[in-house]
C-alpha positions, -999 to 999 in steps of 0.1 A, spaced: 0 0 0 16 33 -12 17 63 13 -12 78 -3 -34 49 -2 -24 45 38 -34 84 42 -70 78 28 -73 51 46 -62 69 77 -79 97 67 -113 79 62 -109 57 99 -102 89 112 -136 103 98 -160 74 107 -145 84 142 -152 114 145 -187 110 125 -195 80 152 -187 102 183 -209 136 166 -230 108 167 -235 102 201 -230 135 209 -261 145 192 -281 121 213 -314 146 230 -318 142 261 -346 120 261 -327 94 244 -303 94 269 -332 85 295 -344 59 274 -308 42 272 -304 48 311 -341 30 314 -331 7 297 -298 -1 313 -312 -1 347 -334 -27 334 -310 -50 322 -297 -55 357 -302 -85 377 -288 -65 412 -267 -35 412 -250 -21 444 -229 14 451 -216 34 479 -230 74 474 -213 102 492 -242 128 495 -232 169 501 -258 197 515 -242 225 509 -264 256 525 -264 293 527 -284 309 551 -280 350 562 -280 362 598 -297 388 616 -266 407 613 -265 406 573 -240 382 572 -241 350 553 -233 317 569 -222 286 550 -227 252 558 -216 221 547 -229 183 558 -216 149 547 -231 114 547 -226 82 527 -248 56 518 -246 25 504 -272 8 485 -283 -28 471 -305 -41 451 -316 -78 439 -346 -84 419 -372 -87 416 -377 -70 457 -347 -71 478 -333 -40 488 -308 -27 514 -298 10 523 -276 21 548 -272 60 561 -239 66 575 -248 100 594 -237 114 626 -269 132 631 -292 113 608 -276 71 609 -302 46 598 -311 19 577 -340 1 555 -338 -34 549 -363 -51 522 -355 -88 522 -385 -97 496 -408 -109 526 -402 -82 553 -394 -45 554 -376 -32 578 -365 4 591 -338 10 617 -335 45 633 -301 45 653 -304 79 667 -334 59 686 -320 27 682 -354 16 674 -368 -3 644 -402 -13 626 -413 -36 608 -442 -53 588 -446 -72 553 -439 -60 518 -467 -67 497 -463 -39 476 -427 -26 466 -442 1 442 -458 20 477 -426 10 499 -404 31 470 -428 61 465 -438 69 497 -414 56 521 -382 65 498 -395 98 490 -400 111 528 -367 100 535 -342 120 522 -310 96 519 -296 107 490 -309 128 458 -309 96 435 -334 80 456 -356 116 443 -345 105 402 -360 76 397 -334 54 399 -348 29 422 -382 27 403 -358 18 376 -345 -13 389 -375 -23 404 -389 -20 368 -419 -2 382 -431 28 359 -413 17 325 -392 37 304 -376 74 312 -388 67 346 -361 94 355 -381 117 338 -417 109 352 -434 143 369 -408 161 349 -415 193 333 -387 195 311 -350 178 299 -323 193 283 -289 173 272 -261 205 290 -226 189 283 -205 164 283 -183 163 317 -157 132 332 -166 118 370 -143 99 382 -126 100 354 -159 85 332 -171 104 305 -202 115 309 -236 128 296 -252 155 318 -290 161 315 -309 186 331 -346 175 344 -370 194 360 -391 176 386 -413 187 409 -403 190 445 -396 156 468 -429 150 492 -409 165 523 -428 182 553 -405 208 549 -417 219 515 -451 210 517 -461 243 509 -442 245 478 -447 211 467 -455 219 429 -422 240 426 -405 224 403 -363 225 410 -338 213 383 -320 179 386 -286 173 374 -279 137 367 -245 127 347 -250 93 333 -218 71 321 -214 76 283 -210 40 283 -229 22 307 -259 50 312 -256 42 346 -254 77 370 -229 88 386 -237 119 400 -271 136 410 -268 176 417 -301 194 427 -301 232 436 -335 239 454 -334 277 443 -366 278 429 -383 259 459 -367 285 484 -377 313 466 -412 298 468 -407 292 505 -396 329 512 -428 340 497 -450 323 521 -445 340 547 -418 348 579 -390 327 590 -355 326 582 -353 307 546 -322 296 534 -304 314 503 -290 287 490 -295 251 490 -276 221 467 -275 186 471 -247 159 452 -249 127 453 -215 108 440 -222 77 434 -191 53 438 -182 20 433 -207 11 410 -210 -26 410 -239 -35 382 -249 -73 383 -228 -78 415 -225 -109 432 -251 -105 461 -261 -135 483 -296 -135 506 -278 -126 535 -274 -91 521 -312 -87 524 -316 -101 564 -322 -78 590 -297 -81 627 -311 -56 650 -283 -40 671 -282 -63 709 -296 -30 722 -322 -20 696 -359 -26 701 -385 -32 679 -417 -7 680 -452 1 662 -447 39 662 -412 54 670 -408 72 707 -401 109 693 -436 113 675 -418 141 651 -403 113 631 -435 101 617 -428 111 583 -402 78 581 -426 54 592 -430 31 567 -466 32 553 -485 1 552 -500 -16 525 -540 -14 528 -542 -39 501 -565 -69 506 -571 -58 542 -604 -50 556 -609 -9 558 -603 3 592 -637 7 606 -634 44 612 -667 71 618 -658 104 608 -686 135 608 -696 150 576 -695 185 569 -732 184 571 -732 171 606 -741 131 599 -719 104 613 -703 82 590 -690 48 601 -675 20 581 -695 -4 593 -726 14 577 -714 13 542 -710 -28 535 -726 -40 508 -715 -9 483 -683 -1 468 -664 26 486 -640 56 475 -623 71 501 -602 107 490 -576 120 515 -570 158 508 -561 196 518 -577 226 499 -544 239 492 -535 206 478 -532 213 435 -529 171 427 -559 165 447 -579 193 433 -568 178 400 -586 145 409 -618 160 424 -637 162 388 -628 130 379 -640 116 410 -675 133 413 -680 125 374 -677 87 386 -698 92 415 -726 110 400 -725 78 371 -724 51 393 -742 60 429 -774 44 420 -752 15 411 -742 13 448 -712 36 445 -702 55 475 -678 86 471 -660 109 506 -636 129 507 -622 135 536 -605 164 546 -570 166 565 -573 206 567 -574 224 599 -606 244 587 -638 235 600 -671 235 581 -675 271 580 -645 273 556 -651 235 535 -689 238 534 -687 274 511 -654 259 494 -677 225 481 -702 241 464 -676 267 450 -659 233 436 -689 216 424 -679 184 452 -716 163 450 -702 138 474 -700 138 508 -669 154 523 -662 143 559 -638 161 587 -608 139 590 -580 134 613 -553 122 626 -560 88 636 -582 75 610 -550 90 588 -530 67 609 -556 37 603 -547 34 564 -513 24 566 -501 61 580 -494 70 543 -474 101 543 -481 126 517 -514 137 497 -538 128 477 -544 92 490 -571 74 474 -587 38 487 -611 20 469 -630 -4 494 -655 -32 474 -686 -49 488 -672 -66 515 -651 -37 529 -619 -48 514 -595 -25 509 -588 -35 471 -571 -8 455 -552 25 466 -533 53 450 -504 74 460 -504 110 447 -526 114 412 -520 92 384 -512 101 354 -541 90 339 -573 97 361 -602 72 339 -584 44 359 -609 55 388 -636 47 369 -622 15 355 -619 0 395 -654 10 404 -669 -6 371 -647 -38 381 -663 -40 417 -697 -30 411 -698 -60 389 -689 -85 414 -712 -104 430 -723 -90 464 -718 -113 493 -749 -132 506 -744 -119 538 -740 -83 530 -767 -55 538 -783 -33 510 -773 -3 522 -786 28 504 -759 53 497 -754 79 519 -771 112 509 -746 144 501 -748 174 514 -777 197 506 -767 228 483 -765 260 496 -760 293 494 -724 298 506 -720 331 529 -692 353 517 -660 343 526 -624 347 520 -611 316 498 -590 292 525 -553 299 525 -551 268 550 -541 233 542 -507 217 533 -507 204 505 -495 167 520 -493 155 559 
């Protein structure tokens, strides 16, 4: 081959190169998520070690800014298709939740207490109790819900307003893709208030694997939000990394990975001693048990008990006023009520607002609710599997079986009306009473009032 020919050659090599890397260059941003989706998929376990940084800013009475810095690491692991282990390495914050496929378990060592119960459903365990607990930012991106296979592709991008592809950047010495996603705040009692600010999320995935390897999340927008609401010293600034380390996809775990050894000096509760760590309580399951026989008063002063209703099929709708996914569901829900109540379809909602019926009364009609809405609180909350966060939605059939619930609003609200059509044409139990659905309230003129500013938008 003569010089010439060797320099086309190289010449042409040197093009397909640098064609083939343009190439993946000009992958968008959602094709990225798909390829990460789909290689979190592929996985049979996975396990890392994450160092997470909070980095805050927060200004003084005296003008001046103070910085803050706090460190933590956690590891996680993961075995399909339900065995998960996560341990918080924190001074202030060390504990641990331990899913062995039968049995979830959550440790608190600044208590050295732990709880327990089983894990019928690890689609509720990863939504609600992951999201309350705050052990690293990728628990916040989707990544779990990717292994676990739960929501299909782009799960990284589900509640997302937005993605955008920024640059290219090397962690750990990895190339990387970096894509911007905009998601709405985590389900924290900290920014309940501001829980449809959305904040943008940082995640670099490996150009090769599509595994991440960092999470970054700057809660600007959410503070901003938070300083509008109201006094009270809000922080300036707020970012959280995640590095994760050590990535070990398809690693070698064994089923002792997944048990549970409670410290010699640990003991095991129902509800943890300091009442103010509520929010990590895991939430239970309410599928295929028998509704908690509450009674709850109506807004229109009737007693409602549970024990009253056997015999139809029941829709129970947690909510605040100030709540925006649970005003979301509200038409959807009294559409299906006002189709199917002679059909022996019962609709409440109950309310978790402070107000009393002098502010909910005026604020039904103004909302067009035709089902009865009924004061709730605290304990009955605590009754359905203490699920943390709002909307919460049962669906109770005949027999008072809890047989379907919902976290937050789904994406697509006609699935309401699919459950109910699905009960109503089961066959009622022999033994069950006829009962005649409960009547809603009577329409009235609502006095003038100023519209509620009260309610938190989740528990």
């Amino acid at each position: 081959m003569t010089l010439l020919h060797r320099s086309i050659v190289a010449l042409a090599l040197l093009t397909c190169a640098l064609a083939s890397e343009a190439r993946a260059e000009d992958l968008t941003s959602a094709q990225v998520l798909e390829k990460a989706s789909q290689a979190y998929k592929a996985l049979s376990s996975y396990r890392d070690r994450e160092v997470v940084r909070m980095q805050v800013s927060v200004k003084g009475d005296d003008g001046k800014t103070e910085r803050n810095s706090q460190e933590i690491r956690v590891s996680t692991t993961f075995q399909r298709p339900n065995r998960l282990r996560l341990e918080v390495d924190s001074q202030e914050w060390p504990c641990s939740l331990v899913m062995d496929g039968q049995k979830r378990t959550f440790f608190l060592g600044t208590l050295k207490e732990y709880s327990g119960g089983p894990m019928s459903n690890l689609k509720w365990v990863l939504r609600e109790a992951l999201s309350q607990i705050i052990l690293g930012p990728v628990l916040m991106t989707g990544l779990l819900d990717e292994l676990a296979g739960i929501n299909g592709p782009q799960a990284f991008a589900i509640g997302a307003a937005s993605s955008k592809l920024l640059k290219s950047d090397k962690v750990d010495g990895s190339d990387c893709y970096v894509v911007e996603v905009l998601r709405e705040v985590p389900a924290v009692p900290l920014a309940a208030e501001v829980r449809n600010t959305r904040v943008p999320y940082e995640i670099a995935f490996d150009k090769q694997s599509f595994l991440a390897r960092r999470v970054t999340v700057d809660f600007a927008p959410m503070l901003k939000e938070m300083a509008k609401k109201g006094p009270g010293q809000v922080p300036q600034s707020m970012v959280v990394t995640a590095s994760l380390g050590n990535l070990e996809p398809n690693a070698a775990v064994k089923a002792e990975d997944f048990a549970f050894a409670p410290p010699s000096d640990a003991k095991e509760v129902t509800v943890f001693s300091d009442r103010r760590l509520d929010v990590v309580v895991l939430p239970q399951d309410m599928t295929g048990q028998p509704a908690p026989e509450f009674s709850l008063d109506s807004i229109a002063g009737k007693q409602v008990k549970m024990a009253d209703l056997k015999g139809q099929v029941v829709i129970l709708h947690f909510f605040t006023m100030a709540c925006q996914p649970c005003l979301d569901e509200i038409p959807a829900l009294d559409a299906v009520y006002q189709k199917y109540k002679s059909q022996g379809l019962q609709v409440f909602g109950v309310s978790m607002d402070q107000a009393g019926t002098e502010q909910l009364g005026p604020w039904t009609i103004r909302t067009k609710i035709h089902y009865p809405v009924l004061l709730g609180d605290r304990p009955t909350r605590d009754m359905f599997g203490r699920f943390n966060g709002l909307p919460a939605t049962f669906i109770m059939d005949r027999q008072g079986v809890c047989r379907f619930e919902f976290s937050g609003r789904p994406s697509n609200l006609t699935i309401y009306e699919e459950k109910v059509k699905t009960l109503l044409a089961e066959k009622p139990a022999a033994d069950a009473p006829a009962a005649s659905p409960a009547a809603p309230p009577a329409p009235a003129t609502p006095p003038a009032v100023t519209p509620p500013a009260g309610g938190t938008g989740g528990e």
